[in-house]
BAPAZA-449789 format. One record per residue (C-alpha): x, y, z; residue number from 1. Coordinates in nm, 4 decimals, decimal comma. Example, Ala and Ser with C-alpha at 12.3 -4.5 7.8 and 13.67 -1.06 7.14 Angstrom:
# BAPAZA-449789
[[1,2300 -0,4500 0,7800] 1]
[[1,3670 -0,1060 0,7140] 2]
This chain:
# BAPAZA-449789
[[-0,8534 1,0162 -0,1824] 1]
[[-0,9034 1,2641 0,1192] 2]
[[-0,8948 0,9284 0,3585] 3]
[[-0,5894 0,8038 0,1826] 4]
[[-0,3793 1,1372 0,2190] 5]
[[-0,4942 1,1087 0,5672] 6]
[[-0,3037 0,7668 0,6413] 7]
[[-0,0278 0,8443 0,4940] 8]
[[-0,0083 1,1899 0,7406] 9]
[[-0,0726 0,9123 0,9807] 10]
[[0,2565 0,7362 0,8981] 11]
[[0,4457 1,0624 0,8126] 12]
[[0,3825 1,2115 1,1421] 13]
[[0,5266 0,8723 1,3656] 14]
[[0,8417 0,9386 1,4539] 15]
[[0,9187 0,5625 1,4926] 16]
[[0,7568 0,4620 1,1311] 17]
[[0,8759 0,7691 0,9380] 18]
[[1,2385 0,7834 1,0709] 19]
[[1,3965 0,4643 1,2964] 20]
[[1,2218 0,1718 1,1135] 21]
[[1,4061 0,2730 0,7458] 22]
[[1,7078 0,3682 1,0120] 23]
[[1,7307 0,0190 1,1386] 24]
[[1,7019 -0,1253 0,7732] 25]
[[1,9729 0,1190 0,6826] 26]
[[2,1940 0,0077 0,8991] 27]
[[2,1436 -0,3560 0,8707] 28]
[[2,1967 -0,2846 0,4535] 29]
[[2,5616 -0,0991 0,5572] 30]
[[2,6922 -0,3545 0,7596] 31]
[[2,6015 -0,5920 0,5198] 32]
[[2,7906 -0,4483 0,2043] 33]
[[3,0918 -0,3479 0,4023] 34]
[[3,1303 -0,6637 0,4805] 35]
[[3,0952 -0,7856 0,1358] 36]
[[3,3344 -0,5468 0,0314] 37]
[[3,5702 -0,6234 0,2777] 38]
[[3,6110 -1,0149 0,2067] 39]
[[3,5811 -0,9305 -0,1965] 40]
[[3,8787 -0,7059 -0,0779] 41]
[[4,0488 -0,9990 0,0576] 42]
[[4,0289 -1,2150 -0,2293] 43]
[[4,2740 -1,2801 -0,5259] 44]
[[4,0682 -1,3227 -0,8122] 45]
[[3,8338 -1,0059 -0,9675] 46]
[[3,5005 -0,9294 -0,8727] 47]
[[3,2776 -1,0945 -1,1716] 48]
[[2,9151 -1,0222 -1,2505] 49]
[[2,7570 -1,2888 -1,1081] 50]
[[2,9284 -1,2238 -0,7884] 51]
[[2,7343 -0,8476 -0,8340] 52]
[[2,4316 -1,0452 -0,9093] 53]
[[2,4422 -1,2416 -0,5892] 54]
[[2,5305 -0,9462 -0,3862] 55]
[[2,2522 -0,7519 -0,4659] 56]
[[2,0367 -1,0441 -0,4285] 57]
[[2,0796 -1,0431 -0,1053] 58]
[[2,0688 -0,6893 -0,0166] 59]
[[1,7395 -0,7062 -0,1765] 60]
[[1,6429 -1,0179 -0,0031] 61]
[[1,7261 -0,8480 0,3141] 62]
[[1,4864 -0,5366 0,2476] 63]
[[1,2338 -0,7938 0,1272] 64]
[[1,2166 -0,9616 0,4567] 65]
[[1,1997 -0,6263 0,6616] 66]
[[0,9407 -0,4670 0,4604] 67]
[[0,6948 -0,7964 0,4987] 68]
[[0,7641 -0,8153 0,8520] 69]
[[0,7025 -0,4234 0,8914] 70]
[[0,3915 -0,4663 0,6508] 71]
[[0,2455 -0,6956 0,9069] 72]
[[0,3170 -0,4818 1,2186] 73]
[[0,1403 -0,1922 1,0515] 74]
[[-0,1479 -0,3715 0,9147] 75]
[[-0,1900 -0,5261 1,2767] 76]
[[-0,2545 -0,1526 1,3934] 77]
[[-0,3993 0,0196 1,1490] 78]
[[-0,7526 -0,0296 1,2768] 79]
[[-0,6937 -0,2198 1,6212] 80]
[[-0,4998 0,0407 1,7787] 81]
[[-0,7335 0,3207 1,6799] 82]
[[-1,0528 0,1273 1,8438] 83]
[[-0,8372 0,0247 2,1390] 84]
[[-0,7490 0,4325 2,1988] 85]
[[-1,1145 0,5618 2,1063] 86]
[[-0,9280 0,7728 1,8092] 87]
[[-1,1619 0,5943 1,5435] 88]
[[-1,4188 0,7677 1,6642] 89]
[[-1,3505 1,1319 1,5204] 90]
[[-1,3188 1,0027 1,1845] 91]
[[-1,6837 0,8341 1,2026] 92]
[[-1,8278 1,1756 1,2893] 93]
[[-1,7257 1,2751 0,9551] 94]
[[-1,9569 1,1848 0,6239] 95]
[[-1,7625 0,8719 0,5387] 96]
[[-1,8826 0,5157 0,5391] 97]
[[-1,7502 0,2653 0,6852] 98]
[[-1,5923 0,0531 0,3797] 99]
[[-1,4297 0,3641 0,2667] 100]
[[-1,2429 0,4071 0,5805] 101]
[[-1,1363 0,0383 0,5314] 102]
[[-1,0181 0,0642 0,1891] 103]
[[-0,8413 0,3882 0,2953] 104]
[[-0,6603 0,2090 0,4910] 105]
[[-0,5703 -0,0981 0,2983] 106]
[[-0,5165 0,1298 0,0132] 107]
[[-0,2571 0,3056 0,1902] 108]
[[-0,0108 0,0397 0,3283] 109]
[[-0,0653 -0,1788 -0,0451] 110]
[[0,0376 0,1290 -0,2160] 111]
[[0,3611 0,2473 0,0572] 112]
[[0,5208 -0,0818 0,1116] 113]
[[0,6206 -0,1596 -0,2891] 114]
[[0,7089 0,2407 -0,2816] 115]
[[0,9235 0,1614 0,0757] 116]
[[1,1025 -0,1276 -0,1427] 117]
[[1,1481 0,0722 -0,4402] 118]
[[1,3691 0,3613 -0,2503] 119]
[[1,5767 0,0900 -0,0630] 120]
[[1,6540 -0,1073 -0,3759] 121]
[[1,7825 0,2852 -0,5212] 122]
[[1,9728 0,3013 -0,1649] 123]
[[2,1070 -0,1338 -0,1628] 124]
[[2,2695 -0,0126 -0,5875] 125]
[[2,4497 0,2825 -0,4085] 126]
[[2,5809 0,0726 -0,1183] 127]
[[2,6810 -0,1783 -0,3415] 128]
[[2,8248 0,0892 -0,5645] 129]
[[2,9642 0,2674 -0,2975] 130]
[[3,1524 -0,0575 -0,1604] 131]
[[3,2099 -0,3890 -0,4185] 132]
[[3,2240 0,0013 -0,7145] 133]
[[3,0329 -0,2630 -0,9550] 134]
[[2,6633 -0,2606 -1,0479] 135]
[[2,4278 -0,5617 -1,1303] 136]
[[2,3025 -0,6299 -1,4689] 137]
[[1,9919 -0,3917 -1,5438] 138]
[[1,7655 -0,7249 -1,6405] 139]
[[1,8593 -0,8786 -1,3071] 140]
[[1,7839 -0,5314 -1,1071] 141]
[[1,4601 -0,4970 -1,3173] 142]
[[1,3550 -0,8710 -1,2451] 143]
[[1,4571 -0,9154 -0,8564] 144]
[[1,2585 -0,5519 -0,8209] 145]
[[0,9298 -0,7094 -0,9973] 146]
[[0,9471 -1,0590 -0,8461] 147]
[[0,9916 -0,8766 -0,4807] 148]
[[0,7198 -0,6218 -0,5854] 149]
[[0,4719 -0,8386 -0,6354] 150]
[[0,5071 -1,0903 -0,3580] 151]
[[0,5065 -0,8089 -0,1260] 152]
[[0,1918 -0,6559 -0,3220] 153]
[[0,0404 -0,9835 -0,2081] 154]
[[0,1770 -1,0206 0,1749] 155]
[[0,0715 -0,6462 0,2043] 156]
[[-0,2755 -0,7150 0,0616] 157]
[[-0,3392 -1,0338 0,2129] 158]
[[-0,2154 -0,9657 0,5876] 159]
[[-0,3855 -0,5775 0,5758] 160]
[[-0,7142 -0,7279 0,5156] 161]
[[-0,6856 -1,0255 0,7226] 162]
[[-0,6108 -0,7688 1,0139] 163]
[[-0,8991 -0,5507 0,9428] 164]
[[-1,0902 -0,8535 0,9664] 165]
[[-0,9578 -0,9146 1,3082] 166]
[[-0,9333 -0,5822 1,3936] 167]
[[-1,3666 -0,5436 1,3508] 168]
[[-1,3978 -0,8667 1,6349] 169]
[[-1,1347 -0,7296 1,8500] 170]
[[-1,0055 -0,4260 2,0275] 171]
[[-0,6819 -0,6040 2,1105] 172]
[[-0,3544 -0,4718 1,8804] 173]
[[-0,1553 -0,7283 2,0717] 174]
[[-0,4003 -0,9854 1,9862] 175]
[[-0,4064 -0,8964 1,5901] 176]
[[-0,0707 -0,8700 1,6068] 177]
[[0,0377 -1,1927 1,7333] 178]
[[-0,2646 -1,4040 1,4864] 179]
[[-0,0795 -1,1738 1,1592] 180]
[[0,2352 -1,2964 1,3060] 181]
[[0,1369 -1,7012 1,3902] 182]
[[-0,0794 -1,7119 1,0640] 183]
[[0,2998 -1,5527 0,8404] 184]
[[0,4988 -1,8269 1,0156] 185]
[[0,2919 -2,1352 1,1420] 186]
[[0,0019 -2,1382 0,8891] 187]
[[0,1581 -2,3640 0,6283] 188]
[[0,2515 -2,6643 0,8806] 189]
[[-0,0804 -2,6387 1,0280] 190]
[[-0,2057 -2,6909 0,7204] 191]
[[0,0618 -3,0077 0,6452] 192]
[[-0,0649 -3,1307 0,9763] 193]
[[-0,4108 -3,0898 0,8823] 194]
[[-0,3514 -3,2657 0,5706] 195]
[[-0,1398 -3,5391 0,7145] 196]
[[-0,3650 -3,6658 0,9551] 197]
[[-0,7147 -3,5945 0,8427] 198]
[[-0,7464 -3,5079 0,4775] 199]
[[-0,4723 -3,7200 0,2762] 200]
[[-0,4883 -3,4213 0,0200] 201]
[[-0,2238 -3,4628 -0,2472] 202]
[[0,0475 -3,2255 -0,2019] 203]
[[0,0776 -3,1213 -0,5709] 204]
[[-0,2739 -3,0416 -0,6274] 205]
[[-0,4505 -2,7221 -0,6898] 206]
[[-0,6751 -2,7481 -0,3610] 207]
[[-0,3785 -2,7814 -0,1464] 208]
[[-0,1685 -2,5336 -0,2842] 209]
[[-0,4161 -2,2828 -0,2914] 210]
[[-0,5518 -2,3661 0,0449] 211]
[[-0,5610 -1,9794 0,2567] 212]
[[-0,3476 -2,1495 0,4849] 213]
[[-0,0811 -2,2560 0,2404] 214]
[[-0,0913 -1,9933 -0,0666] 215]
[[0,1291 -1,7984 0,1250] 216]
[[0,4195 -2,0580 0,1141] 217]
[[0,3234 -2,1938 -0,2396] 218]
[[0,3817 -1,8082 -0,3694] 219]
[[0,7104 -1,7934 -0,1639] 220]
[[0,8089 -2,1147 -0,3265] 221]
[[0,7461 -2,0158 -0,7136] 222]
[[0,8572 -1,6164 -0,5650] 223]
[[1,2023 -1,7893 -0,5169] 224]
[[1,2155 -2,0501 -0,8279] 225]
[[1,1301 -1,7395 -1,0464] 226]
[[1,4279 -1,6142 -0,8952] 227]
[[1,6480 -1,8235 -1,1161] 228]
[[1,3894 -1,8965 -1,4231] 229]
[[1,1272 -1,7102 -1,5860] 230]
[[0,7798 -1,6777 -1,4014] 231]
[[0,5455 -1,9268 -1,4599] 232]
[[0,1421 -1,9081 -1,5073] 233]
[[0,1393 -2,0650 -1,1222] 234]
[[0,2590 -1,7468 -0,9640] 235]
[[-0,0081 -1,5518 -1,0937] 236]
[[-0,2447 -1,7662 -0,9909] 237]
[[-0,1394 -1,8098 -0,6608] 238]
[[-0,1013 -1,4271 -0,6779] 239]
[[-0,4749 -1,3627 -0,7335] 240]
[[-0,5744 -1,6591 -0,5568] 241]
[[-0,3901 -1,4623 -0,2584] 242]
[[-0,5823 -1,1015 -0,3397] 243]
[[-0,9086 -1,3039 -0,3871] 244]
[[-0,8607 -1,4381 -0,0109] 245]
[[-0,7952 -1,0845 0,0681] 246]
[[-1,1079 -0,9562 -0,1007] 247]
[[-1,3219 -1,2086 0,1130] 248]
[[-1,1128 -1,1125 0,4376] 249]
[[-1,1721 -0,7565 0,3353] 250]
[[-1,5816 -0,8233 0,3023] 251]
[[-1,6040 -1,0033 0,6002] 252]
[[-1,4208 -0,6625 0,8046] 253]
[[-1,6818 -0,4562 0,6007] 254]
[[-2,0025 -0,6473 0,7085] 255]
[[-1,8940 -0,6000 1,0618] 256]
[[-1,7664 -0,3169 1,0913] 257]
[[-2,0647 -0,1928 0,9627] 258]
[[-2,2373 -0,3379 1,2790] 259]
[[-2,0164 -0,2792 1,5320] 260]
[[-2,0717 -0,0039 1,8178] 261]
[[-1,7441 0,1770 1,8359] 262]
[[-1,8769 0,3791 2,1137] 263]
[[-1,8201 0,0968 2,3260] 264]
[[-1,4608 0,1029 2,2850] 265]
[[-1,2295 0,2032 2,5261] 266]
C-alpha cells in the first residue's frame, strides 16, 4: 500500500499530469458543448431525450479517447523513464522486491484512470447541464459509465503491463512509448495481414479474435455494439482474455526485472 501511495505522490506532484492534461480535456469538453448548445439553439424543434442521450455520448466518448491515449503515455513511463534517469535506484535500496514495485505501479494507473473518467463524466453532466439545461436518462449515464469503465480497465491493464514488460529490456521511454503507441493503432491489421497471407484463420473464430494482437479491436468492437444493446458473454471474455495477456506480460516484466542490473543504467 506504502508503494501505491507513493505513485500516486508521483502523479500528484507533476505539474503537467496533475494540472494541464485534465486542463486540455477540459477545454476540449467546453468547446464541444457550447457548440452543441449553440446549433440546438438554432433549431426550431425542442431538444428531446435522445438528442441528450447522443450528446452525452459523445462527451463521454471524447473523455474515453483521452484517458486511453493518456493511459498509454503514462504506462510508457512509469518504469522506463525512472531506469533511463537512475531514479529507480533509491527505491531498490529500500526492503521491497521487485514484483511489488511492479504491481505498485500497475496498481496505481488501473486504479486512477477509471477514477480520472469517473470525475469527467460528473464534469461532461454539468457542461451539458450547464449548456443544452437537460440531463440524460440515469440508465443511459449508468450504462455508457460501465461500458467505458471497463474497456478502459482493460486498455489500462493491458498497455501498463505490456510497458513494464518493455520497460525491463529497455532503458528507452521513447522506445516504449512509440511500441504502446504502434501496438494501440497498427496491431490489429498486422494481425489481418498475418492472417491474410499466411494463416487463412477464419475471421469469426475464437483463435482469431482473441489473438493478443487483435483482442484489443474485438473488445472495441462488442465495447461499441454494447453501446446500443445489452452486453453479451463475448465482452467478458475478451475482457479477461485481455487481463490474462496482461498477467503473462506482467510475469514476463517480473522474471526480468528480477535479473536485471539497474546499476548499469544511466
Amino acid at each position: 500500500m506504502k508503494l501505491l501511495i507513493n505513485e500516486w505522490r508521483k502523479y500528484l506532484r507533476n505539474v503537467r499530469s496533475a494540472i494541464i492534461i485534465p486542463l486540455i480535456l477540459l477545454v476540449v469538453l467546453i468547446i464541444y458543448f457550447c457548440t452543441i448548445g449553440f446549433i440546438f439553439s438554432k433549431t426550431t424543434h425542442s431538444l428531446s431525450v435522445a438528442d441528450c442521450n447522443k450528446a452525452f455520448f459523445y462527451g463521454i466518448s471524447i473523455c474515453y479517447y483521452f484517458i486511453n491515449f493518456i493511459a498509454i503515455i503514462y504506462a510508457s513511463n512509469i518504469l522506463s523513464s525512472e531506469i533511463s534517469r537512475g531514479t529507480i535506484k533509491f527505491i531498490l535500496t529500500r526492503p521491497y522486491q521487485r514484483y511489488k514495485i511492479l504491481l505498485a505501479k500497475i496498481g496505481a494507473i488501473t486504479i486512477l484512470m477509471p477514477v480520472m473518467l469517473i470525475i469527467f463524466v460528473i464534469i461532461t453532466l454539468l457542461l451539458q447541464l450547464l449548456t443544452l439545461h437537460h440531463l440524460p436518462e440515469l440508465s443511459i449515464i449508468i450504462k455508457y459509465t460501465k461500458i467505458c469503465s471497463l474497456y478502459i480497465l482493460g486498455v489500462t491493464v493491458f498497455f501498463t503491463a505490456f510497458a513494464l514488460m518493455l520497460s525491463s529490456l529497455t532503458s528507452s521511454p521513447a522506445f516504449v512509448t512509440g511500441c504502446c503507441i504502434v501496438y494501440y493503432f497498427f496491431a490489429a491489421g498486422l494481425w489481418a495481414l498475418i492472417n491474410l497471407i499466411y494463416l487463412d484463420l477464419p475471421t469469426d473464430g475464437w483463435l482469431y479474435k482473441l489473438c493478443p494482437l487483435n483482442v484489443k479491436s474485438y473488445l472495441f468492437d462488442l465495447m461499441k455494439d454494447a453501446i446500443e444493446n445489452p452486453i453479451h458473454n463475448e465482452f467478458y471474455i475478451a475482457l479477461l482474455a485481455d487481463i490474462v495477456y496482461a498477467c503473462i506480460f506482467f510475469l514476463i516484466a517480473v522474471l526480468v526485472f528480477r535479473r536485471r542490473d539497474i546499476s548499469l543504467a544511466n
